[in-house]
N, C-alpha and C positions, 0 to 999 in steps of 0.2 A: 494581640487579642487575649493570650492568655494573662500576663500583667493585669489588663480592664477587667477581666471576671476575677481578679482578686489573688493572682500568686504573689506570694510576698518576697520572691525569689524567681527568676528564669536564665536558666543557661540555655542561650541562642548556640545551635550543633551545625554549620553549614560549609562544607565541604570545598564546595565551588566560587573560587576567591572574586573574582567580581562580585558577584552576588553578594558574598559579607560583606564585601566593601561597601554596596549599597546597605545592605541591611544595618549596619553601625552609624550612617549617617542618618535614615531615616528612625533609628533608635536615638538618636542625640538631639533629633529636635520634636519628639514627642516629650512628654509628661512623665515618660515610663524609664527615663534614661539612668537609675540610678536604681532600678530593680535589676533591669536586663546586663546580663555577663554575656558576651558575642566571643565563640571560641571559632575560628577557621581552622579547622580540620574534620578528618573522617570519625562517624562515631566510635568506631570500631578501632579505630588504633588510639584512641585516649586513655589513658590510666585513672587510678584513682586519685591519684595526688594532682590529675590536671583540674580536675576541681577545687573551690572550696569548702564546699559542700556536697553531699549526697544529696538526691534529691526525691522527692517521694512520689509524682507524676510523672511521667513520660506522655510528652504530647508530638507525635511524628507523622507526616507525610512521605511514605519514602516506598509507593505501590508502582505498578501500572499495566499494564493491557495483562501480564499474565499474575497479578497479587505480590507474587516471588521474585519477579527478573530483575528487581535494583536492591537486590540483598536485606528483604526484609524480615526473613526470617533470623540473619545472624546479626542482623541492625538491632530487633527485639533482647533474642538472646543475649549476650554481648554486655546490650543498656543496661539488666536487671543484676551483669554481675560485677559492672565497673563504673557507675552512672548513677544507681538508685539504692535505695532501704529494700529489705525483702519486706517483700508485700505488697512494692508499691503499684498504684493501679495505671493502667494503659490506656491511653482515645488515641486511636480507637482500640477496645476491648480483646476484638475477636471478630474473626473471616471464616467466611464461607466458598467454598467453590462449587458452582453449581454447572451440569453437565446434562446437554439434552441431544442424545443420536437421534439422527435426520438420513431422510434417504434424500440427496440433490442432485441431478445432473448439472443442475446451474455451478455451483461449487466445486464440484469433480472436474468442471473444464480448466479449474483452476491448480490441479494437481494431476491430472491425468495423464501420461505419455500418449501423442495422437497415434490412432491406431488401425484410421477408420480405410486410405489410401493402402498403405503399407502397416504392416505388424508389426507392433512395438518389440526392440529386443529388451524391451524394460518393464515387460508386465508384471514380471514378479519381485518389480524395487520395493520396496516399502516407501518411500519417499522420503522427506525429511519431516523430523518432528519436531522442526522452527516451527514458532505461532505462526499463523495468519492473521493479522488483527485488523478487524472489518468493523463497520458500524452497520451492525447485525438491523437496526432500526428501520434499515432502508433497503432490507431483502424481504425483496414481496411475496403474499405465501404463498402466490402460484412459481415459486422457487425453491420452494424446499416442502418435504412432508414430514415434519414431528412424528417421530414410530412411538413416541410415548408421552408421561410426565416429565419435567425436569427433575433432577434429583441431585443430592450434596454429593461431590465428590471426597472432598475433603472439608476438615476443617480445622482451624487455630488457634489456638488461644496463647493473645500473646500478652496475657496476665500472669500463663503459668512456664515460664521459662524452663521447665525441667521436660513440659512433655513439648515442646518443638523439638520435629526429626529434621534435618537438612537430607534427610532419604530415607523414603516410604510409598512402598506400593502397597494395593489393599483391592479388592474385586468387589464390584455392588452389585445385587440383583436388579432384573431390568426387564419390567415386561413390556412385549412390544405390543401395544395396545390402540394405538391408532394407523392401522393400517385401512386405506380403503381399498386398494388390489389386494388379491389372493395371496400374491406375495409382496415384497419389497426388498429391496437391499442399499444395509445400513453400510451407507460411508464417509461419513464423518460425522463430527461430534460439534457444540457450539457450544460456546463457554465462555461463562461469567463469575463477577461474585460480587460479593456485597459484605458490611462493614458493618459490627453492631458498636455505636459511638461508647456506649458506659457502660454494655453490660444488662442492660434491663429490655433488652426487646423489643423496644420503644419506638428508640433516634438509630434506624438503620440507612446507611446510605447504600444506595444498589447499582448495581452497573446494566441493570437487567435491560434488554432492549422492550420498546414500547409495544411489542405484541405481543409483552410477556404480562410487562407493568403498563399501565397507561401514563401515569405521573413519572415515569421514569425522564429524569433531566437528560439532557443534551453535554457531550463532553467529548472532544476533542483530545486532549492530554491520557485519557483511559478509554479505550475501546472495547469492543466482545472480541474474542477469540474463534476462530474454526480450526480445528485439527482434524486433519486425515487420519485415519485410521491404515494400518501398516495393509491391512487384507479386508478386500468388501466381505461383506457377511448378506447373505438370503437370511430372511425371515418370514418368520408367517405370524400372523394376527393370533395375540394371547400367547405365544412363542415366550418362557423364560430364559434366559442367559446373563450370563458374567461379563458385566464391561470391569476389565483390569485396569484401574486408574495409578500412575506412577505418578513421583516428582523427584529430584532433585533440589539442591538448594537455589536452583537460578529458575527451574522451569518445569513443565509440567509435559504429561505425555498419557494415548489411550489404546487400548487394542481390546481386542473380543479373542483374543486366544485364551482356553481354559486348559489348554498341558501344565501338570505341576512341575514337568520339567523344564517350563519357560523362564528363563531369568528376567521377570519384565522391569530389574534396573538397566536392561539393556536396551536404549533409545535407538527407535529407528534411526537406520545410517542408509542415505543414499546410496544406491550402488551403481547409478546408471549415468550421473554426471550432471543431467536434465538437472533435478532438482534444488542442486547446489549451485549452480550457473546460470539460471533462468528466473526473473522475478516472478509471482505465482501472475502476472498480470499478462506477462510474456508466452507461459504455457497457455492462458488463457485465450489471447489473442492465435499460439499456433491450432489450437483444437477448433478454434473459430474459423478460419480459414481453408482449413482442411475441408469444413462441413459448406462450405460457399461452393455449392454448384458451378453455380455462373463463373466463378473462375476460374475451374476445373475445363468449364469446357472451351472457354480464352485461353486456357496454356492448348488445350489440345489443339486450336486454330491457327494458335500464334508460335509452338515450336516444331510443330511439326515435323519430323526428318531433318530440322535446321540444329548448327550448332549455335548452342546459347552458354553463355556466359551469366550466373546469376550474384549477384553483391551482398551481402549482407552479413551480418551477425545476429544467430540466434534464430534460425527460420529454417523451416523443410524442403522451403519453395523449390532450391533446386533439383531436389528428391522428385519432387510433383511434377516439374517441370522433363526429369527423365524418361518417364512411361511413354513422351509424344517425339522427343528429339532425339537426332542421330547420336549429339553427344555433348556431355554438360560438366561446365569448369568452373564449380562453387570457389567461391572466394570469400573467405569467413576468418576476419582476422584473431577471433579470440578462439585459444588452443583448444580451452576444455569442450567448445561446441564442438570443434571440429572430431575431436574423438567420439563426439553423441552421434554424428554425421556417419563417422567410418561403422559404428556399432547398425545403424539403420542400412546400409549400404550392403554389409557383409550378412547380416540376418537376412535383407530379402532378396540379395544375391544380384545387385543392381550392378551391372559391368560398363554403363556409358558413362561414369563420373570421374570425375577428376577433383579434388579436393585438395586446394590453395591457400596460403595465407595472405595472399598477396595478390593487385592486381600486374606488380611488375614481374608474376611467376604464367602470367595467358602466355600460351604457346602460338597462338593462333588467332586472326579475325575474329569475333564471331559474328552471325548473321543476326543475333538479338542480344540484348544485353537488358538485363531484368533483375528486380529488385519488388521487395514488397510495398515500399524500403522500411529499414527495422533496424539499429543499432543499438548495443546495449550501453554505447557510451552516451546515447541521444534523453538529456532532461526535457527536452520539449520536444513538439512531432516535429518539428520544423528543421530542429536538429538533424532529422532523418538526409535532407536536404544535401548530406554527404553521400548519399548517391550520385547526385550531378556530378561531384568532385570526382568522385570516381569515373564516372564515366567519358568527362575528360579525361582522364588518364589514358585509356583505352584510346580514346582518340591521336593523343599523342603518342603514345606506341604504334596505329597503327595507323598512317596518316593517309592514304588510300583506301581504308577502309570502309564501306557502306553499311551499316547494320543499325536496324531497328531499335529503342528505345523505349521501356517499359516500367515502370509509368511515363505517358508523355510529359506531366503535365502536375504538379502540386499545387496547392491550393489554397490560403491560411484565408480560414474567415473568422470574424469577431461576433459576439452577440450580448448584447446586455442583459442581467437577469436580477433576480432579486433572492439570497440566501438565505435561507430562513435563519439558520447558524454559522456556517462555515465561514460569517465575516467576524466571526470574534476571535479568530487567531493573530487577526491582523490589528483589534482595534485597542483601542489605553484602557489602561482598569482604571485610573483615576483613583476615588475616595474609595476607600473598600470598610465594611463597618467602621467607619467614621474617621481612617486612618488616611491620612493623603501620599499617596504613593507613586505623585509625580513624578519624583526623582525614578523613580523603577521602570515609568515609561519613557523619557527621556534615552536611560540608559540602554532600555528595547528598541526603541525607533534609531537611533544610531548604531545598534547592534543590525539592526533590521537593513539599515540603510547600505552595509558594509557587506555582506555577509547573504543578503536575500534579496534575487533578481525580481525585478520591477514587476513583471508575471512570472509568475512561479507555477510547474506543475501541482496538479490536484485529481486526485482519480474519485471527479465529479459524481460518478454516480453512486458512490458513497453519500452525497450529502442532497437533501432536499433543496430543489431551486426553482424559482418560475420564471419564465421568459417576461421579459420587458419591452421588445421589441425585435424585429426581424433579424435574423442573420443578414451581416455583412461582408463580402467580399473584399480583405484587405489587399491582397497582393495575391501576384500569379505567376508563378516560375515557369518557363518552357523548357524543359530537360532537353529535348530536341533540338535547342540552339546551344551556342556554344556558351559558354559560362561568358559574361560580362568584363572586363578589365576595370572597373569601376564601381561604389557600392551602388545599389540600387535604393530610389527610395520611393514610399509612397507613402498615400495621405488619403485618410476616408473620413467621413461622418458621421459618426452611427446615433442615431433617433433611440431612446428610451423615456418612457413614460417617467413624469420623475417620481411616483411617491413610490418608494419603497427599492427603488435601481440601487446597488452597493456591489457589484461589478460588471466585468469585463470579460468573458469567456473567449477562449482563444483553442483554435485548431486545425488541422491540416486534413485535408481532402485529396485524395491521389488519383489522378485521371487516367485510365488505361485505355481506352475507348468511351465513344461518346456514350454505350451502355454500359460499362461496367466502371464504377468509381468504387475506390476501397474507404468510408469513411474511417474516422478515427476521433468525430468528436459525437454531435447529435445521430440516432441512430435513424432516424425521420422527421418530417415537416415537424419545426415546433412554432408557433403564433402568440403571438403577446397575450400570457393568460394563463397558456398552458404549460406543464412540469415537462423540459427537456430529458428525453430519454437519452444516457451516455454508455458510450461505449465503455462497457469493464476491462476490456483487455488493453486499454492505451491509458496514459495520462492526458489530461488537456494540459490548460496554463487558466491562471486566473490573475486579473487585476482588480486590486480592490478598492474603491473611492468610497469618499463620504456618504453615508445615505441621506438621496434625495428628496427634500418632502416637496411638496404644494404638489396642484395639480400640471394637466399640461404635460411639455412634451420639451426633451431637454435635447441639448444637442452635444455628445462629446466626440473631439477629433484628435483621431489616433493618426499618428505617424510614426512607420515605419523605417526600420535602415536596416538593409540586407546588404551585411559586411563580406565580401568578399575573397578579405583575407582568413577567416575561418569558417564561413558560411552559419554564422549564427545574425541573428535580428535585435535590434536595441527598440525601443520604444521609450515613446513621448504622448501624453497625454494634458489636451485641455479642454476644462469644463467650463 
């Protein structure tokens, strides 16, 4: 593109050797092949003699969800002093960071230690100040309250190579302005930015979400940010204060502390384990379940004075499960939970636990064996599935043993829907201004084919979808019988309307009682028509087909195979 608007020279910079390799061949059979020089290496370790020229543009893609995190700041720098002429100019120009504090309980479940059962011995973590990168687009505003305007946290200019800092804190004023309660309290921050293309104010590209911007595009490859903030902050309406805005050269970070003896290059450090060990989708899901009544009062039913054995990775449940049972043997094979486990234990002074790594460490029967289920090695829910595995175990350890089973019963259903976006990750770019880049998807859809399961996780309720047709019930595990000798397979049919179907939604349903089910995908009845609501603290799976036009009503059949030797599922599709 840049050759067709007229460079009479271009040194192609691309790091990632597939990629050149593609890039040189579709340079060789354009018109442009004897302008274009294709160097495979990093910008940043090229000299000036790896040129033959100096060159007076720098045109670079090299951003994403936080502006900084693939070294664009020392990419910039770097360019202007081993790459180009002084002076020379930049597309884009110059960035902006823009930062708006929010009061959410929606977003706080997502960073929170649960606190509501038992009292967190991690109230005063700060957390970590890793991004959260969300497609801010699709958090509805009765989820968060804007306490003000947005406003520039930083800004760059990477025309002028001498003022980029690779490390720069700096405090903005911030008046809390939209408050509708008496008070609020601010905990976390949302963050974006946007790209001035030449310079003139003009051609800005923005990452702003659409309840900022209306026009703002849809994009996948760059997201909005939320950062927690180290300490909630109370405010009152018209209230001034200092949000302390930091970055580094990889990432960026916020707090409301105004001590001038705060070192704010010093990034929040988890202290409590949670944080660094748990996806934020993970915390999500255990803050969710904590607040689940109905569960609370199934464990009180169901452990009553009995001893229970609880399985998983990454979960309280056994904690919850303490308050009703005589006495409880968590089995949590990954170390760092287990020490979150011991910290929750010894703060709230819980003496009927036993904490395992293993199920070949049960001392004893128990009378229930219980799981949410939740592993963190699980890409799909169905993965989860390694409960049953586990609980045969138990079984063979205890081969007279009688005891109960919790969940009885798993549940994967399918539902066809229609993306509004999220089917472009998967689809061919094709001609791109007028440039055919065949060869580029080729080399995707093989990369794809190798490399990326057939469905693949998606935490759906990031992305806009309409239902297509009813959920389906593909398969049905009985945890209460004994595991199979053989894989299992099955076969369903699922009906989608066909103008606008471009996939396949997929998820597990856990049965505990005929009243109480733990979903993990839809959060209630959805009907061809309507936007499924998804659960945020799980991933689903997604399979993505061609989109279907005419009218009418299409039939695709899914077959299952529930492999026994590692308890994952393969899938076949035909339309």
């Amino acid at each position: 593109m840049a050759a067709e608007a007229g460079a009479d020279k271009v040194t192609a910079i691309e790091v990632f050797s597939p990629m050149a390799k593609m890039a040189a061949e579709i340079f060789r059979d354009s018109k442009f092949k004897n302008i274009i020089e294709l160097i495979s290496s990093r910008s940043t370790e090229l000299s000036q003699s790896s040129l033959t020229e100096r060159g007076n543009l720098i045109v670079a893609e090299v951003f994403d969800t936080e502006l900084i995190g693939e070294g664009a700041l020392r990419t910039f720098k770097e360019a202007h002093e081993t790459l180009v002429k002084r002076g020379s100019r930049v597309i884009p120009s110059s960035a902006r960071v823009w930062i708006l504090p929010v009061e959410s309980r929606f977003l706080e479940k997502f960073n929170k230690t649960p606190s509501m059962v038992f009292k967190s011995p991690c109230d005063d973590c700060p957390g970590s100040a890793a991004v959260f990168d969300v497609q801010l687009s699709q958090l509805s505003s009765g989820n968060f309250t804007a306490l003000g305007t947005p406003f520039i946290a930083f800004e760059f200019n990477f025309e002028d190579p001498d003022s980029i800092q690779y490390d720069e804190w700096k405090t903005c004023d911030f008046i809390v302005s939209k408050v509708a309660e008496e008070r609020a309290v601010m905990n976390a921050v949302l963050m974006w930015w946007d790209l001035d293309m030449d310079g003139s104010g003009k051609n800005i590209l923005s990452m702003a979400p659409t309840w900022f911007e209306d026009n703002s595009p849809w994009r996948d490859h760059w997201l909005q940010a939320v950062y927690f903030l180290p300490e909630k902050r109370s405010v009152v309406k018209d209230e001034s204060l200092k949000i302390c805005c930091a970055h580094d050269e990889y990432s960026l970070w916020f707090s409301t502390q105004s001590s001038d003896s705060v070192n704010f290059m010093d990034k929040p450090l988890c202290k409590c384990q949670m944080h660094v060990t748990c996806a934020r989708s993970s915390i999500f899901r255990m803050n969710d379940l904590e607040e689940n009544s109905s569960f609370m009062k199934f464990l009180n039913q169901t452990c009553l004075k009995k001893s229970v054995v609880c399985i998983n990775e990454g979960s309280l449940l056994g904690l919850y499960a303490a308050q009703f049972a005589s006495d409880v043997t968590i089995v949590d094979s990954n170390p760092h939970f287990r020490m979150v486990l011991e910290k929750y234990k010894r703060f709230n002074k819980i003496t009927n636990v036993v904490i395992v790594e293993s199920v070949d460490e049960i001392q004893e029967a128990p009378s229930v064996a219980l799981s949410e289920p939740f592993y963190f090695s699980s890409l799909s829910t169905w993965n989860n599935l390694r409960f049953w595995f586990d609980v045969e175990r138990i079984r063979t350890r205890f081969p007279d043993a009688d005891f109960e089973v919790f969940p009885r019963c798993g549940v994967l259903y399918a539902m066809p829907v229609e993306f509004e976006h999220l089917w472009k990750i998967a689809s061919k770019v094709g001609v791109v201004e007028g440039h055919d880049l065949s060869k580029f998807d080729e080399l995707c859809q093989k990369a794809r084919c190798a490399t990326d399961p057939v469905v693949e996780p998606q935490p759906l309720w990031e992305y806009a979808s309409i239902c297509t047709g009813k959920p389906v019930e593909v398969a049905r595990f009985d945890i209460t019988k004994k595991l199979p000798f053989e894989n299992i397979r099955f076969e369903k049919i699922i009906q989608a309307t066909r103008l606008g179907t471009n996939a396949i939604t997929f998820w597990m349903d856990w049965i505990f009682t005929d009243e109480l089910i733990i979903n993990t995908g839809i959060l209630k009845h959805c009907a061809a028509g309507d936007c499924p609501q998804w659960h945020p603290g799980h991933r689903q799976s997604v399979h993505f087909i061609e989109q279907m036009q005419g009218k009418g009503v299409a039939e695709i059949t899914v077959s299952s195979n529930f492999q026994v030797e590692d308890g994952d599922i393969t899938f076949q599709f035909v339309l």
